[in-house]
C-alpha positions in Angstrom: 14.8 13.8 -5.8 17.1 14.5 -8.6 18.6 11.0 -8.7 15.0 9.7 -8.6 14.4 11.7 -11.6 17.4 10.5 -13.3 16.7 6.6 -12.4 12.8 7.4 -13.9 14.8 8.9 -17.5 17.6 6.4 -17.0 15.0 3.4 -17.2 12.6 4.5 -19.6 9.4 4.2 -17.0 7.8 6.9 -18.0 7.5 5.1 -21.9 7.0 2.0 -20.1 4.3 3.4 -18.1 2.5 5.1 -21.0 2.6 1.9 -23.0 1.1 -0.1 -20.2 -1.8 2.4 -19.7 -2.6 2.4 -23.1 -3.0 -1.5 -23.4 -4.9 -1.7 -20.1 -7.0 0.5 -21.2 -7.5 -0.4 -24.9 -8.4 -3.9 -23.7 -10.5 -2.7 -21.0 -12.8 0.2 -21.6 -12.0 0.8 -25.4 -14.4 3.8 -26.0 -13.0 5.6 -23.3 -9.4 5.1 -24.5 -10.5 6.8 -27.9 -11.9 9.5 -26.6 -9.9 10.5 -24.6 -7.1 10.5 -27.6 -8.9 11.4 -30.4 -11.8 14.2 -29.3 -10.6 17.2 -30.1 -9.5 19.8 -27.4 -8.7 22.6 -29.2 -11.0 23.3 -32.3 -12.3 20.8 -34.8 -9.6 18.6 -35.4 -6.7 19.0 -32.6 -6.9 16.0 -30.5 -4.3 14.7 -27.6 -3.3 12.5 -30.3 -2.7 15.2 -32.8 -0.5 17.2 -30.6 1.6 14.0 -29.6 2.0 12.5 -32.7 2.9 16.5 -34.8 4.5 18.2 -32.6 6.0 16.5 -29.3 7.3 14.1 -31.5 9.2 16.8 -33.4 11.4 17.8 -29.8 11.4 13.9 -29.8 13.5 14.1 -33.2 15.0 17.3 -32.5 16.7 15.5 -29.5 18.1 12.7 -31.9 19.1 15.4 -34.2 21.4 16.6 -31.1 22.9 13.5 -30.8 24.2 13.4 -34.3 25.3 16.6 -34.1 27.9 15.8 -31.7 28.5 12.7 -33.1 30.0 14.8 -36.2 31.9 17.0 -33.7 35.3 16.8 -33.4 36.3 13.5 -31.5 33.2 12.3 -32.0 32.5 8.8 -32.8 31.6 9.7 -36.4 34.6 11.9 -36.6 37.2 11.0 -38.2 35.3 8.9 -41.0 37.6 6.1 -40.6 36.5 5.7 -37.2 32.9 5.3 -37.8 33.2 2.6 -40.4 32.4 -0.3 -38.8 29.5 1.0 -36.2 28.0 2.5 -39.5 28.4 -0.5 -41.9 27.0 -2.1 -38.7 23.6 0.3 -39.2 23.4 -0.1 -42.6 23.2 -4.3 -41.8 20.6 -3.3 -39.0 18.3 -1.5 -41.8 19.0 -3.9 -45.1 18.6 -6.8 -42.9 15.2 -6.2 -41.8 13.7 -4.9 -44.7 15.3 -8.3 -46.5 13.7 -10.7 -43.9 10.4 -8.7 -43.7 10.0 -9.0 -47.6 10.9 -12.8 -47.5 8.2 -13.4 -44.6 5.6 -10.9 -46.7 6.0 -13.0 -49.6 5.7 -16.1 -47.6 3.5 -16.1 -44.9 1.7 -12.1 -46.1 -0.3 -10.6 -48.5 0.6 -7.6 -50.9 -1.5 -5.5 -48.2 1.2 -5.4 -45.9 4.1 -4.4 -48.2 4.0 -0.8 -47.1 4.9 -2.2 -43.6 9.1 -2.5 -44.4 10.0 0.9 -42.9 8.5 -0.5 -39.6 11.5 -2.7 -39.6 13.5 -0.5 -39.6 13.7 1.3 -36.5 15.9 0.8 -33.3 14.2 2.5 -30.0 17.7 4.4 -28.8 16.1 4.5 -25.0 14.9 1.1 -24.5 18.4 -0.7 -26.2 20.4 1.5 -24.3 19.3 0.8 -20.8 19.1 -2.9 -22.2 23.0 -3.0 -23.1 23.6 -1.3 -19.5 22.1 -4.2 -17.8 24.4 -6.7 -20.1 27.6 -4.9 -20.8 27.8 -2.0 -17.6 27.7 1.5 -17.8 31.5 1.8 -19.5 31.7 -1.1 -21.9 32.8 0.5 -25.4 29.9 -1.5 -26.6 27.4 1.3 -25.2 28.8 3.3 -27.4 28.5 1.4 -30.4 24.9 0.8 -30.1 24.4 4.5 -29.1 26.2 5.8 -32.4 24.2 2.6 -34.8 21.0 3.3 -33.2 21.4 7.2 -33.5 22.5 6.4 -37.1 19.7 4.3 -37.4 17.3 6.5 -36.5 18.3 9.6 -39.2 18.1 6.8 -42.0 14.6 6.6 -40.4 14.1 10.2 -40.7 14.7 10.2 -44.1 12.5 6.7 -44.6 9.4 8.9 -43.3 10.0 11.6 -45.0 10.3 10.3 -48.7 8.2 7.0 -48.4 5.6 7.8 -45.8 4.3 11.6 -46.6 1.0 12.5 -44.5 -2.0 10.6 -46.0 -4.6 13.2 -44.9 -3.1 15.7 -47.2 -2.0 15.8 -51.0 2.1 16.3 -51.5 2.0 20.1 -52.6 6.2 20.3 -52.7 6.2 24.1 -53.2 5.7 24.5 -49.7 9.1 22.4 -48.9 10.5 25.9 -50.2 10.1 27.4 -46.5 12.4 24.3 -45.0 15.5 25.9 -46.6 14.1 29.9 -45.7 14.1 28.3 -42.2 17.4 26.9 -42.3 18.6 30.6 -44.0 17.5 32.5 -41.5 19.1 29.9 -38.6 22.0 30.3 -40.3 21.5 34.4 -40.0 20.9 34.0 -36.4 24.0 31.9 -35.8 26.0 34.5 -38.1 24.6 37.1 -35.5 26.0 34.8 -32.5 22.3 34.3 -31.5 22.9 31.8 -27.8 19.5 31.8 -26.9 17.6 28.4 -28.2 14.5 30.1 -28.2 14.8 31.6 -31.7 15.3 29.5 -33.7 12.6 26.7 -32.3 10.2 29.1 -32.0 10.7 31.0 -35.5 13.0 28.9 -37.8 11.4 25.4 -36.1 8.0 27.3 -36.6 8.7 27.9 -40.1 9.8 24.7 -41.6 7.1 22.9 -39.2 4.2 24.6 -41.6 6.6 24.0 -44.7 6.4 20.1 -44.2 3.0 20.4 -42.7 1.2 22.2 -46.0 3.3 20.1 -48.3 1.4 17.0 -46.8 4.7 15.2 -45.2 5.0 14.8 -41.8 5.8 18.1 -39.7 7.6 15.9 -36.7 10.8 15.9 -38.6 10.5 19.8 -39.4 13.7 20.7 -36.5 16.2 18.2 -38.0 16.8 21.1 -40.5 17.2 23.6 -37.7 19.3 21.8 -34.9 22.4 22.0 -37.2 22.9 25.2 -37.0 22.7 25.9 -33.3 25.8 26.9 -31.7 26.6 23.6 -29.7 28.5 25.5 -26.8 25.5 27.9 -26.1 22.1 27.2 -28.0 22.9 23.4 -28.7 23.8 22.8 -25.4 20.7 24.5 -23.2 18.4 22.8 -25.6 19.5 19.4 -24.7 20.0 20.4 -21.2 15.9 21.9 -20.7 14.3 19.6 -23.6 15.6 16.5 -23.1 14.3 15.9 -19.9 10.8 16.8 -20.6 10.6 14.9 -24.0 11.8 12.0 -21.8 8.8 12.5 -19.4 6.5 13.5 -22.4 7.1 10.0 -23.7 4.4 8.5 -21.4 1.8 10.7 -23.3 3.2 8.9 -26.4 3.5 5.6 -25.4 -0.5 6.2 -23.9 -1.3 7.5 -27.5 0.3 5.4 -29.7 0.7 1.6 -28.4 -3.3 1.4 -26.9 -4.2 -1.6 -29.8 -6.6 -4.4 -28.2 -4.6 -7.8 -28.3 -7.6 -9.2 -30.6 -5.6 -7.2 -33.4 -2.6 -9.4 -33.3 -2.3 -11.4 -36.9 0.1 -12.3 -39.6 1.0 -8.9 -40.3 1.9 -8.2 -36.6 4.3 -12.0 -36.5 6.1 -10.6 -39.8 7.2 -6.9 -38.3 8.1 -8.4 -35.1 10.6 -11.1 -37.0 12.2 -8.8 -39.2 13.4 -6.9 -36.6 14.3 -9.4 -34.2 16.1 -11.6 -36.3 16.6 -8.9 -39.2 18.3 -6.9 -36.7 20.8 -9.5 -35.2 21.6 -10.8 -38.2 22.5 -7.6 -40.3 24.2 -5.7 -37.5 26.3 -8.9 -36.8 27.3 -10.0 -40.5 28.0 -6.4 -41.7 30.2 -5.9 -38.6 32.1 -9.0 -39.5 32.3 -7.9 -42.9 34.3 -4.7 -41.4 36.4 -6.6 -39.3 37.1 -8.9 -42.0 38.4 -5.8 -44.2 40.4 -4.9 -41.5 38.3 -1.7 -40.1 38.8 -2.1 -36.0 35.8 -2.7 -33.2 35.8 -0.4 -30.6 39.2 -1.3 -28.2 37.7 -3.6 -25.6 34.8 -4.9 -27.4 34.7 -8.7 -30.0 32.7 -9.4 -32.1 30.5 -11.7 -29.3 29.4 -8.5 -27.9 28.5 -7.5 -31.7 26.3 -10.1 -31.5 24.4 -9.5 -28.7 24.0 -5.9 -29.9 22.2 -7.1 -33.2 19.7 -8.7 -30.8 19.7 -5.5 -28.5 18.9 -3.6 -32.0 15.7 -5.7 -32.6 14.1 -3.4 -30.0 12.1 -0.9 -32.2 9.4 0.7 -29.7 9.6 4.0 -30.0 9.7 5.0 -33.4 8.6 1.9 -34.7 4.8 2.8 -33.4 5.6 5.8 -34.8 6.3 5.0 -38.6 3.4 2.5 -38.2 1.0 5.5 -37.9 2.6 6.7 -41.1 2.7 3.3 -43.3 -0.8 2.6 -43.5 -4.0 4.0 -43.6 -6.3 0.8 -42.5 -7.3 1.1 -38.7 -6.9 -2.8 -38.3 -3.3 -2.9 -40.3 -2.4 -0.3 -38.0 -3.0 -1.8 -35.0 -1.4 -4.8 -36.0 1.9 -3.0 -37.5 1.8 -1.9 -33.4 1.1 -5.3 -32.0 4.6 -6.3 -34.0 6.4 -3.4 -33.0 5.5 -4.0 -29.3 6.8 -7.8 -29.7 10.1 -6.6 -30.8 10.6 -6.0 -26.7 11.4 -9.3 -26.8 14.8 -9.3 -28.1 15.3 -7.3 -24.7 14.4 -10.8 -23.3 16.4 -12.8 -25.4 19.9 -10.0 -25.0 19.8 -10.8 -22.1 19.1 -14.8 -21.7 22.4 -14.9 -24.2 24.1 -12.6 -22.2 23.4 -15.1 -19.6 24.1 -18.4 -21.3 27.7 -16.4 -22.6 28.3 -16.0 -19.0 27.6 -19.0 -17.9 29.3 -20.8 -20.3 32.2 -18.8 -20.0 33.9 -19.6 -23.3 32.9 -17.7 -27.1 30.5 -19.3 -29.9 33.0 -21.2 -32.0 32.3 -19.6 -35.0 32.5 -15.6 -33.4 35.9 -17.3 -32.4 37.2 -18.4 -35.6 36.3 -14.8 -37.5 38.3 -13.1 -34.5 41.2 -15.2 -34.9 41.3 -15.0 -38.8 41.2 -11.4 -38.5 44.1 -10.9 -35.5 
């Protein structure tokens, strides 16, 4: 049973699942769809939707948070700096690139009522890509770990693109109230001071806290224990939070997926071509020129891994799911642009498809694109 478990986490199907129920039923029976996400179960306004969307999506973060945490550790792949150079130039490529191709397309093919879209672009699903590079590369490939570290990477730049370009449109910014995010973090700090092992404390008080900080100030409250997961002990705290969460936010991603990707396919348009672009060729193209660019200044890849497997990880990056849907809730307001940003964001699965039809030609082939060849060899 447990390896069962493990396979279902492993392979994303409870995501998968929850985004295939939604569409079925969003094509098919509509009105029950929305009802069953938007009426409210607990007073006037708290919804299914409500309760994914503020506050499992916060343990969603929380567990990202974790993973740059350790990333900073000692040994970790972002410590020493030096190190880290190359995987992060790579994730600054994987965000500039999209947002420069989605502008270009905007300014081609949209309208001025999409601009608000970029951040969309932005966004690298760490689940999805992952168990996509497994399938190409193997479970011990150094390349797993580069994507793991750029799309963890990726996703706090994302963090930070929600919380100072996308506040919450149903309430006015009121910034006093971002005043309690740094009593939380005082008082997690007080708790760590006091050699506090149990996680409990601070989710439930500090977590609590800066929740109804961002929440009052009008910006959105699922980023609200990225200022708390810091400060946890990693060997006590840090580590049975990852250990009991992490499973159930994996499983909990079905109720997400169901929420957030049920858009009838009538709502596919321009809007929903131009997101799904910029990642998939926004993504492959910044990863891969900003991690020749590192190479070319002499900053290593990974021991084991060229820059032909740096290519197929910029196509593996175009996959944005996850929080993709999610920053499309937060970049506009319109119903119909909404559900078109999610049409897009659900296209970028196919750069899964095209990872791995590369992956195949590659290994057919058997022999390196010339010009991956020629920068290798310049730079040995």
């Amino acid at each position: 049973m447990k390896e069962l478990v493990r396979a279902c986490r492993d392979a994303s199907l409870p995501l998968i699942a929850g985004v295939a129920l939604s569409l079925v039923m969003a094509n098919a029976a509509p009105g029950a769809y929305h009802k069953i996400i938007d009426t409210p179960i607990i007073g006037d306004h708290i919804s299914l939707h409500w309760l994914v969307n503020d506050v499992f999506m916060a343990f969603f973060f929380a567990i990202a948070a974790v993973e740059i945490v350790h990333s900073l550790r000692k040994n970790g792949p972002l410590n020493p700096p030096k190190k880290a150079v190359t995987p992060l130039m790579a994730t600054v490529g994987g965000v500039a690139g999209p947002i420069i191709v989605f502008f270009i397309l905007n300014a081609l093919i949209g309208n001025a009522d999409y601009s608000s879209g970029w951040g969309i672009t932005t966004a690298t699903d760490i689940a999805l890509s992952w168990l996509v590079a497994k399938m190409i590369f193997g479970n011990d490939h150094p390349a797993i770990k580069f994507l793991l570290l750029l799309a963890v990477v990726d996703d706090a730049i994302g963090l930070v693109i929600i919380a100072v370009f996308y506040p919450s449109p149903d309430a006015p910014f009121a910034p006093v109230w971002l005043l309690l995010i740094p009593v939380a973090m005082l008082i997690a700090y007080g708790f760590k001071r006091l050699n506090v092992k149990s996680f409990l404390p601070y989710i439930l008080v500090c977590g609590t806290i800066s929740w109804f900080g961002m929440h009052t100030a009008g910006l959105h409250a699922a980023l609200a224990m990225v200022f708390i997961i810091p400060f946890m002990p990693v060997k006590s705290a840090l580590h049975n939070f990852e250990r009991k969460v992490a499973p159930a936010v994996d499983f909990g991603l079905f109720f997400f997926g169901f929420t957030a990707a049920g858009v009838e396919v009538s709502n596919i348009s321009t809007l929903s071509l131009i997101i799904m672009l910029s990642l998939i060729i926004g993504k492959a193209l910044g990863i891969f020129s900003m991690t020749a660019l590192a190479v070319k200044l002499k900053y290593p890849l990974p021991e084991g891994m060229n820059l032909r497997d740096a290519a197929i990880i910029g196509i593996i990056g175009g996959i944005g799911l996850t929080v993709a849907l999610f920053v499309c809730e937060s970049a506009f307001v319109d119903p119909g642009l909404i559900a078109a940003a999610k049409m897009g964001a659900l296209g970028s699965l196919l750069a899964a498809l095209i990872a791995l039809a590369v992956a195949r030609i590659r290994k057919l082939k058997g022999k390196p694109v010339p010009v991956l060849e020629c920068l290798e060899n310049e730079n040995e």
